[in-house]
Backbone as a chain_set.jsonl record, in Angstrom:
{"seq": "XXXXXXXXXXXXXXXXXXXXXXXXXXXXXXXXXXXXXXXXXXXXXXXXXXXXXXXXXXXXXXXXXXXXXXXXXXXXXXXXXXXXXXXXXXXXXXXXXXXXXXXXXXXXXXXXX", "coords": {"N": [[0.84, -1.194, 0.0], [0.605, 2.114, -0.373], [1.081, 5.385, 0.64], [0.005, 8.61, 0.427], [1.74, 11.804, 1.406], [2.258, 14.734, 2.508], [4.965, 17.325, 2.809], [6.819, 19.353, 4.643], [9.719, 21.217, 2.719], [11.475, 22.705, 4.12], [11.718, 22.13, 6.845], [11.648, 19.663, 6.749], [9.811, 18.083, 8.035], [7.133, 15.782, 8.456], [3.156, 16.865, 7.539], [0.917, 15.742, 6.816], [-0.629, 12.882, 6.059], [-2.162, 10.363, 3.973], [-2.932, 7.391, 3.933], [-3.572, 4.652, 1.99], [-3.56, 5.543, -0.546], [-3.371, 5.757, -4.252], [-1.226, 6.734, -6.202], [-1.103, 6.472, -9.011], [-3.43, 7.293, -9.646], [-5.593, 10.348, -10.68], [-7.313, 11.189, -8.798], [-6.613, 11.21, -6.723], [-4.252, 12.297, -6.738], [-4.833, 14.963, -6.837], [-6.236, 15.481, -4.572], [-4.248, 15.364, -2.452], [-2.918, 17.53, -3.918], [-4.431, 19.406, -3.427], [-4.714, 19.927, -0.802], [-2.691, 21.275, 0.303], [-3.008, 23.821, -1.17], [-5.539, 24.516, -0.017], [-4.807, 25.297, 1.799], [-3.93, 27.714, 2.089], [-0.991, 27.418, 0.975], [1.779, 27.763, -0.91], [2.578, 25.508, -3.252], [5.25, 25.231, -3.954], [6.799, 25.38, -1.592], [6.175, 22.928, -0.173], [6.644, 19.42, -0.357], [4.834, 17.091, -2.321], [3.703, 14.092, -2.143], [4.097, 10.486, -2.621], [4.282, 7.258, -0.62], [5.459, 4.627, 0.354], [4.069, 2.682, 2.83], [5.043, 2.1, 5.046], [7.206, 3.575, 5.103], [6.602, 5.767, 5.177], [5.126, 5.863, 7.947], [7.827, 5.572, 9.361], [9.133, 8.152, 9.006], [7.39, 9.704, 10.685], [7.775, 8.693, 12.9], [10.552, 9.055, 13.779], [10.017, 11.811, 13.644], [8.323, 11.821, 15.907], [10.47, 11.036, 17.515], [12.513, 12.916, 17.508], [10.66, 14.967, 19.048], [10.976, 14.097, 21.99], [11.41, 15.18, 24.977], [14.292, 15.04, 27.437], [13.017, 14.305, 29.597], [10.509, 12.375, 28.807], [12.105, 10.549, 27.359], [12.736, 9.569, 29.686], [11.008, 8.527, 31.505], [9.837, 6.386, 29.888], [11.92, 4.302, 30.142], [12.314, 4.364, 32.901], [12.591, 1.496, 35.227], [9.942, -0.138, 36.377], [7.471, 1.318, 39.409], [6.395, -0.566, 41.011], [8.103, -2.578, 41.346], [9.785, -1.035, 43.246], [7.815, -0.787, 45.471], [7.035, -3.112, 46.16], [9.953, -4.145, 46.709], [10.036, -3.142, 48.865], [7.977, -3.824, 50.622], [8.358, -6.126, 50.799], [10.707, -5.809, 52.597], [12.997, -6.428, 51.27], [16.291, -5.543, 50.68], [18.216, -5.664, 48.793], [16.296, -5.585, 46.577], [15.528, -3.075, 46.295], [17.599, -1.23, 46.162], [18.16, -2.257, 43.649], [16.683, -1.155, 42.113], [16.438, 1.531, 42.392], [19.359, 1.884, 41.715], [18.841, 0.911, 38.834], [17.26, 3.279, 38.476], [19.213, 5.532, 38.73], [20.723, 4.791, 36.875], [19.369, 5.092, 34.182], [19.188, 8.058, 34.367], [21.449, 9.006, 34.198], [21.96, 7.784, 31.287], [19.821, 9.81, 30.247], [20.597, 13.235, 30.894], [19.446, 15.998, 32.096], [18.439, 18.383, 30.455]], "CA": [[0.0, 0.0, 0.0], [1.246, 3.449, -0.483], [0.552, 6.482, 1.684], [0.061, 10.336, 0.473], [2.571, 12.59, 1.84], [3.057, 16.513, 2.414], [6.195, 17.383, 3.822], [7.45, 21.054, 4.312], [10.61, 21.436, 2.364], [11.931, 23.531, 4.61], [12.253, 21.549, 7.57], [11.549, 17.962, 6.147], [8.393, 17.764, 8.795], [5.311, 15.561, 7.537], [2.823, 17.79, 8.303], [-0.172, 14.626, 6.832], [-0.25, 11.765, 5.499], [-3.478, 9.274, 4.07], [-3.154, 5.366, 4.135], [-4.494, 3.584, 0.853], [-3.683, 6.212, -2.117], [-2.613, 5.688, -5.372], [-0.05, 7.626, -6.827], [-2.01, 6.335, -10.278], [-4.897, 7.575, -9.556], [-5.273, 11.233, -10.738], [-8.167, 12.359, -7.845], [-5.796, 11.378, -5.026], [-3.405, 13.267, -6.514], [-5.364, 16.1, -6.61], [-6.673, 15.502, -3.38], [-3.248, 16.167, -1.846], [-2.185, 18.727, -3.971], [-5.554, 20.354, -2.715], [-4.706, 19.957, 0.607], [-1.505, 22.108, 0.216], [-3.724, 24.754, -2.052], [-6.88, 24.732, 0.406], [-4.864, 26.509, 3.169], [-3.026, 28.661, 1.647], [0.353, 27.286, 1.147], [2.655, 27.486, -1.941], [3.085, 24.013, -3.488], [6.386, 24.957, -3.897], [7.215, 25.063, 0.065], [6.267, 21.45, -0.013], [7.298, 18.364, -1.319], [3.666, 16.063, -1.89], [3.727, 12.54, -2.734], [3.01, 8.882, -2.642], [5.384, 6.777, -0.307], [5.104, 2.935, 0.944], [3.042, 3.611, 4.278], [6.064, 1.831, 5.956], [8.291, 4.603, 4.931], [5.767, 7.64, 5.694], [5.423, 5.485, 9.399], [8.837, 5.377, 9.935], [8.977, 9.447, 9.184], [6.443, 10.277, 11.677], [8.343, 7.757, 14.335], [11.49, 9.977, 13.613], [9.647, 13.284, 13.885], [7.978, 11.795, 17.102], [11.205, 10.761, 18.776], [13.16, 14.161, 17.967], [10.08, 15.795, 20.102], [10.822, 14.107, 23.285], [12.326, 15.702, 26.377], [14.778, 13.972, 28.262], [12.027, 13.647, 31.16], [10.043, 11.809, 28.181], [12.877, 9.609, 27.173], [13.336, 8.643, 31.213], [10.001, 8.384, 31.511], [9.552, 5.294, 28.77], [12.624, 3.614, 30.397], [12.491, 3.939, 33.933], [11.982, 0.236, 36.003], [8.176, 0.054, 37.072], [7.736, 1.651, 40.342], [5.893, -1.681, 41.474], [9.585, -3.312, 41.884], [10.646, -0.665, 44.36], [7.192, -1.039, 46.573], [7.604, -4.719, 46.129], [10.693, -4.938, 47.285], [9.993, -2.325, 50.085], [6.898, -4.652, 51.451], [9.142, -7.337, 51.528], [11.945, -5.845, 53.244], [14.133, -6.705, 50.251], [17.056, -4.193, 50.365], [18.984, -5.873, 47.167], [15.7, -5.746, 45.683], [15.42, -1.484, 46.187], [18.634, -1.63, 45.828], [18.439, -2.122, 42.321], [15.297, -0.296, 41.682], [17.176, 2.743, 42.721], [20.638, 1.283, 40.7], [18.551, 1.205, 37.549], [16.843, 4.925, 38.039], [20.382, 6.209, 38.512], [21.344, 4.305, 35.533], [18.701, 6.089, 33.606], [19.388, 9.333, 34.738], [22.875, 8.989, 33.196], [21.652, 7.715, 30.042], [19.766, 10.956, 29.373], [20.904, 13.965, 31.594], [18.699, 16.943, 32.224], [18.804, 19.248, 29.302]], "C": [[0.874, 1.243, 0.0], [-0.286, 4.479, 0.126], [0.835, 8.299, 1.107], [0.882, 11.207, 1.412], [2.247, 14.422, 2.01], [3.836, 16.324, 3.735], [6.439, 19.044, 3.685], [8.775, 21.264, 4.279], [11.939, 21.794, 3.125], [12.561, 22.932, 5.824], [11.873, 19.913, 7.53], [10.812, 17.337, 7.129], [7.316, 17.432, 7.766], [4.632, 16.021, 8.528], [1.471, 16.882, 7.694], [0.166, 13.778, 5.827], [-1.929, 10.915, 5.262], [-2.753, 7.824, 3.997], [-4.216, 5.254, 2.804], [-4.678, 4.446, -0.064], [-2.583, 5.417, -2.617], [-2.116, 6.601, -5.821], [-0.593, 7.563, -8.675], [-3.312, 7.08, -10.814], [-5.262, 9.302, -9.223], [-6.205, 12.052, -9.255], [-7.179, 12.553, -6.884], [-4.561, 12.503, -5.156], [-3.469, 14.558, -6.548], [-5.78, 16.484, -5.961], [-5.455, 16.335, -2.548], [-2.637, 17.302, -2.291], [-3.178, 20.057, -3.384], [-5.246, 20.663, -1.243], [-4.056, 21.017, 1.039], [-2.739, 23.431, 0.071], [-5.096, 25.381, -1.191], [-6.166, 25.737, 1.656], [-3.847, 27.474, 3.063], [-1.663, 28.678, 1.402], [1.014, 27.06, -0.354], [2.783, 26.033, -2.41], [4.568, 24.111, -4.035], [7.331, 25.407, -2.595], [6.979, 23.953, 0.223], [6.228, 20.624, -0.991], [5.554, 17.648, -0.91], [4.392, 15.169, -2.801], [3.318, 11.166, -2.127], [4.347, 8.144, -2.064], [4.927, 5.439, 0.026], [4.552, 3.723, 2.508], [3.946, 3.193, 5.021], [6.946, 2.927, 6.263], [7.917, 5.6, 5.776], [5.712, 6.374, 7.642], [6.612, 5.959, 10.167], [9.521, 7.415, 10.026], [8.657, 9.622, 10.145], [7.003, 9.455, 13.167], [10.006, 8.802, 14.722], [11.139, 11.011, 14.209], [9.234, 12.808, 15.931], [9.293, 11.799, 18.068], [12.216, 11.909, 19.098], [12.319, 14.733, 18.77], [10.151, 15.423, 21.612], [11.713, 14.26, 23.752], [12.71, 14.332, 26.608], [14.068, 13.324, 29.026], [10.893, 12.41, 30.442], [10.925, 10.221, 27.913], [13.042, 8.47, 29.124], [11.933, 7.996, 31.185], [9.387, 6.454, 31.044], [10.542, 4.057, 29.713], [13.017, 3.141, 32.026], [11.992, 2.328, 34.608], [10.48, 1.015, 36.352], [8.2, 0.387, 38.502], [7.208, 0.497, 41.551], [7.092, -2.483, 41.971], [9.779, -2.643, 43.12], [9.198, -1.23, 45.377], [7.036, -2.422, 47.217], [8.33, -4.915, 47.239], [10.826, -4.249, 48.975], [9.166, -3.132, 51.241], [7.536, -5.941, 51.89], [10.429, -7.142, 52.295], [13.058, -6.313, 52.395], [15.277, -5.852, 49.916], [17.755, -3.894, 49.134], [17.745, -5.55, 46.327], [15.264, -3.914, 45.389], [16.744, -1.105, 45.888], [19.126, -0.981, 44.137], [17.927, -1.475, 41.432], [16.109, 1.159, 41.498], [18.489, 2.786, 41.515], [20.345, 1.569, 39.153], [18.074, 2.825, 36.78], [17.815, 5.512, 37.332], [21.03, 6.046, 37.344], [20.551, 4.847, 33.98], [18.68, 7.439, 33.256], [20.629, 9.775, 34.464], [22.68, 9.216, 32.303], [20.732, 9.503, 29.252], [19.302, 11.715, 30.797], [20.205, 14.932, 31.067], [19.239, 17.727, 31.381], [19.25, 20.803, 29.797]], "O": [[1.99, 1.127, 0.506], [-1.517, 4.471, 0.131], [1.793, 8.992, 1.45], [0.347, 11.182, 2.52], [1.987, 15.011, 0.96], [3.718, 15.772, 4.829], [6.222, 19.736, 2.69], [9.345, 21.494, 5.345], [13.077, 21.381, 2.901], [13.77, 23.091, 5.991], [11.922, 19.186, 8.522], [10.979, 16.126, 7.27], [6.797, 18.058, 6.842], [4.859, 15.945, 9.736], [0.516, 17.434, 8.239], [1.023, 13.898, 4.952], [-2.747, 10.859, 6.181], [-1.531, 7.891, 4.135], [-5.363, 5.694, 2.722], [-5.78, 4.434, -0.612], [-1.609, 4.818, -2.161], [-2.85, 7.589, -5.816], [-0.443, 8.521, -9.433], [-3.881, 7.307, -11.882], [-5.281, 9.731, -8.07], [-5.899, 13.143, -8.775], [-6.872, 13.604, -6.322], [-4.061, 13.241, -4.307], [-2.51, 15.306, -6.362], [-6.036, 17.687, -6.019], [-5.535, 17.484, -2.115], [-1.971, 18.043, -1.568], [-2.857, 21.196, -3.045], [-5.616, 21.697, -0.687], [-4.498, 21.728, 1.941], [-3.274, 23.917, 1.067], [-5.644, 26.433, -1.52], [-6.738, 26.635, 2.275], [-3.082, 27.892, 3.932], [-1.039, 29.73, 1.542], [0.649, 26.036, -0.932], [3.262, 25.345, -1.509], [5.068, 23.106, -4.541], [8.508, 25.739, -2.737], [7.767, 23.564, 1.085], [5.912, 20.838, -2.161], [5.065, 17.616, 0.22], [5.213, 15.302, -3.709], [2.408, 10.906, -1.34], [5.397, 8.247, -2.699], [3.714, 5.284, -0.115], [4.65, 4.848, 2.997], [3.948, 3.875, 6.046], [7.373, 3.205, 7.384], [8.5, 6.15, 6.709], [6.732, 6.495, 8.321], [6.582, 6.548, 11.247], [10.212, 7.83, 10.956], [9.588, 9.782, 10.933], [6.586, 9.708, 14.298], [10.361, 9.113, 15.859], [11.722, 11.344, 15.241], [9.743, 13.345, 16.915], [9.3, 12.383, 19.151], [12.722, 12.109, 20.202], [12.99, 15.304, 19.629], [9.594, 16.125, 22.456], [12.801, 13.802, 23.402], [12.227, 13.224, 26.373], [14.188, 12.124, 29.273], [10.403, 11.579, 31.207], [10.503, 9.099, 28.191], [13.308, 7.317, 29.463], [11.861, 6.834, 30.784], [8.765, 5.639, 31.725], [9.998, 2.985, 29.981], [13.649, 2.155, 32.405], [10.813, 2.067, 34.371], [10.113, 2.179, 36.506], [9.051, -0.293, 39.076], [7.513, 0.605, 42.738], [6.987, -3.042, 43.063], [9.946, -3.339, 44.121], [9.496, -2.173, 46.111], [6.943, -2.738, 48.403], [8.001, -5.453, 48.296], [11.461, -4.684, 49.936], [9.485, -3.157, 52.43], [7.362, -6.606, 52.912], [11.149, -8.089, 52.614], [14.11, -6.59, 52.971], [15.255, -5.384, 48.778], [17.96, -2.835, 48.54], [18.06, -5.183, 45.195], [14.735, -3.581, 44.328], [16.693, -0.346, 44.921], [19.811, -0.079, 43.655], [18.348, -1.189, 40.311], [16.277, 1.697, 40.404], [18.526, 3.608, 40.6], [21.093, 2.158, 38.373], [18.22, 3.355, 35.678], [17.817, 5.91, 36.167], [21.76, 6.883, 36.813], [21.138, 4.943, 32.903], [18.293, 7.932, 32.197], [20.861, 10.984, 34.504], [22.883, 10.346, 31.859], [20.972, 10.08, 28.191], [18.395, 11.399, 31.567], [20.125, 15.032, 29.843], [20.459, 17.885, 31.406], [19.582, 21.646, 28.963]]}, "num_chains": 1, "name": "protein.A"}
């Protein structure tokens, strides 16, 4: 399947994308160049087109992961906080221990901006 594109030239942000056009198929491509055209934007500030929907995915996974803060990135990676109360209820000290071990080890990996 291929996926409709606009991108803005300028800073190589997809700014939309459809699922299930043809690049053959003259409406769609008039659809997107409309899209550009309906809100007032130059079609020559953006690049439109027709990409594998894997591709245009893997864009928008890019764009997503330059937008996250460090506190985002920790966030995703910190241990579950269920380990430390865990190991707190059981009196487990190796087991906070490590809870703690891994934060810190986090908090390395991506340092406050």
């Amino acid at each position: 399947m291929t996926t409709s594109y606009v991108k803005e030239k300028a800073t190589n942000k997809v700014l939309t994308s459809t699922n299930g056009q043809d690049q053959n198929n003259p409406i769609h491509v008039e659809a997107v160049n409309n899209f550009v055209i309906s809100r007032g934007w130059s079609l020559d500030d953006y690049e439109v087109g027709f990409a594998d929907d894997n591709v245009v995915k893997e864009w928008f996974d890019i764009q997503d992961e330059a937008l996250k803060t460090y506190a985002d990135k920790r966030k995703e990676e910190y241990p579950p906080i269920e380990d430390y109360l865990d190991g707190i209820v059981k009196g487990d000290t190796a087991q906070v221990d490590k809870y703690i071990s891994d934060c810190l080890a986090v908090k390395t990996k991506f340092p406050k901006e």
